[in-house]
C-alpha positions as CSV (number, residue, x, y, z in Angstrom):
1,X,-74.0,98.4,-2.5
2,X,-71.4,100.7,-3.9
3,X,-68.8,100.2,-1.3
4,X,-69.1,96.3,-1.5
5,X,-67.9,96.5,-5.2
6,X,-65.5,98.7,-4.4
7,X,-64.6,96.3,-2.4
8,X,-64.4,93.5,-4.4
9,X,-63.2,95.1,-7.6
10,X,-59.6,96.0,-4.9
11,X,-59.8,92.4,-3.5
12,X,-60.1,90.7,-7.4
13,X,-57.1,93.3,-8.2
14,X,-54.9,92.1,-5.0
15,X,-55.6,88.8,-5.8
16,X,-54.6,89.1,-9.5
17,X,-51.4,91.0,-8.0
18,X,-51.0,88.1,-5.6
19,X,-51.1,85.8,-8.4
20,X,-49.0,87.6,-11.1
21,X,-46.1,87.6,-8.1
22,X,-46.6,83.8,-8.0
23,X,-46.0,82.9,-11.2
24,X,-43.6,85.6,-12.5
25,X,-40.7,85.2,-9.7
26,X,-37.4,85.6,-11.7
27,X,-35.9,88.6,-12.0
28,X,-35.3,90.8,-15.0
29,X,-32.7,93.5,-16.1
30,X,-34.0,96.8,-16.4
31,X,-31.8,99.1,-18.7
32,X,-31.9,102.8,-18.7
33,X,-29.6,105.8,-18.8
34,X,-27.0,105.9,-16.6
35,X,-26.9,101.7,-16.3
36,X,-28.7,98.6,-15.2
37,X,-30.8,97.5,-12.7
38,X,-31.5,93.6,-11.9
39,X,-35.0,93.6,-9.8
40,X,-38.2,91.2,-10.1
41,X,-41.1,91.9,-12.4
42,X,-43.4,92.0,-9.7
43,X,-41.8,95.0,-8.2
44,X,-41.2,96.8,-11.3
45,X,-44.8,96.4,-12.1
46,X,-45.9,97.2,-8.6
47,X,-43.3,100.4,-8.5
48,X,-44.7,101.3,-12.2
49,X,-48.7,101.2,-10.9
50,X,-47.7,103.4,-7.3
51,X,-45.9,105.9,-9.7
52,X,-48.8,105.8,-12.4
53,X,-50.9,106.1,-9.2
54,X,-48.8,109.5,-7.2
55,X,-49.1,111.1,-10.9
56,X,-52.6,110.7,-11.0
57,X,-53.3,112.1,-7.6
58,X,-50.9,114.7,-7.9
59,X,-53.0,116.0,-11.9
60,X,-56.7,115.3,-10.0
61,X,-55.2,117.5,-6.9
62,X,-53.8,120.5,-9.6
63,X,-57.6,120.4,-11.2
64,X,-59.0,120.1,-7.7
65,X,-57.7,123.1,-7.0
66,X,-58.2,125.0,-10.2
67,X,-62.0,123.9,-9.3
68,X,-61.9,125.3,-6.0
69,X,-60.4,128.6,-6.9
70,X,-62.8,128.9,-9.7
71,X,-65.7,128.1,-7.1
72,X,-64.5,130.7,-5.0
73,X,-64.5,133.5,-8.0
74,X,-68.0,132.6,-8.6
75,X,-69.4,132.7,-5.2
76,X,-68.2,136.1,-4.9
77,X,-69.6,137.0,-7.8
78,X,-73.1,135.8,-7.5
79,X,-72.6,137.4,-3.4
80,X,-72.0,140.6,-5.2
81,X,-74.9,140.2,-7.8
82,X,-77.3,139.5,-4.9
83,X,-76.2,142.6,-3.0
84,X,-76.3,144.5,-6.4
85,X,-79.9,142.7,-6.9
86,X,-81.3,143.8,-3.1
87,X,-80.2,147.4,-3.9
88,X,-82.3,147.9,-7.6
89,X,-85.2,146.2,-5.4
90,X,-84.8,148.7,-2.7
91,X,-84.6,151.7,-4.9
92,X,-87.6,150.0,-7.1
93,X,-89.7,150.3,-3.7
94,X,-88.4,153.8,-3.1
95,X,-89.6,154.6,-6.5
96,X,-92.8,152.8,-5.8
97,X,-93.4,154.5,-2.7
98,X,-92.8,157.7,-4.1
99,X,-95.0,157.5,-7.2
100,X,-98.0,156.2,-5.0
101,X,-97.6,159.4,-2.8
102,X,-98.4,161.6,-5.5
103,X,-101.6,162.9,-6.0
């Protein structure tokens, strides 16, 4: 049920592209630092979404990683607290064994 909203939210955001392409087809002048650029709306918009978009991707994959690193740490940890854990149990028995043994 998920993946059909998905879905649908993408199509109604094509279409809305589709539509904003339609009715906006003239171009404008983009100004900026070292001149002028004449290009369509459309494609500025689009251009400004796929960059908006790569920045996004690129932040998620830099705390993606962080994450992963951080997973890493902590599975070694807990590996060592479970060997550290199996040791005091074993000496525990040891103990155990040796204080029933006694007369």
């Amino acid at each position: 049920m998920l993946r059909i909203l998905v879905w649908l939210l993408l199509l109604l955001v094509f279409l809305a592209g589709v539509i904003f392409t339609l009715y906006n087809p003239h171009p404008i002048t983009l100004y900026y630092v070292l001149g002028d650029l004449q290009i369509r709306l459309a494609i500025l918009v689009l251009f400004s979404l796929i960059m908006g978009a790569v920045l996004g991707v690129l932040f998620s994959l830099h705390w993606a990683m962080k994450l992963r690193y951080q997973n890493h740490r902590l599975r070694k940890a807990q590996q060592q607290s479970t060997q550290e854990i199996e040791q005091l149990n074993a000496q525990l028995r040891a103990q155990r064994a040796a204080i029933n043994t006694l007369p």
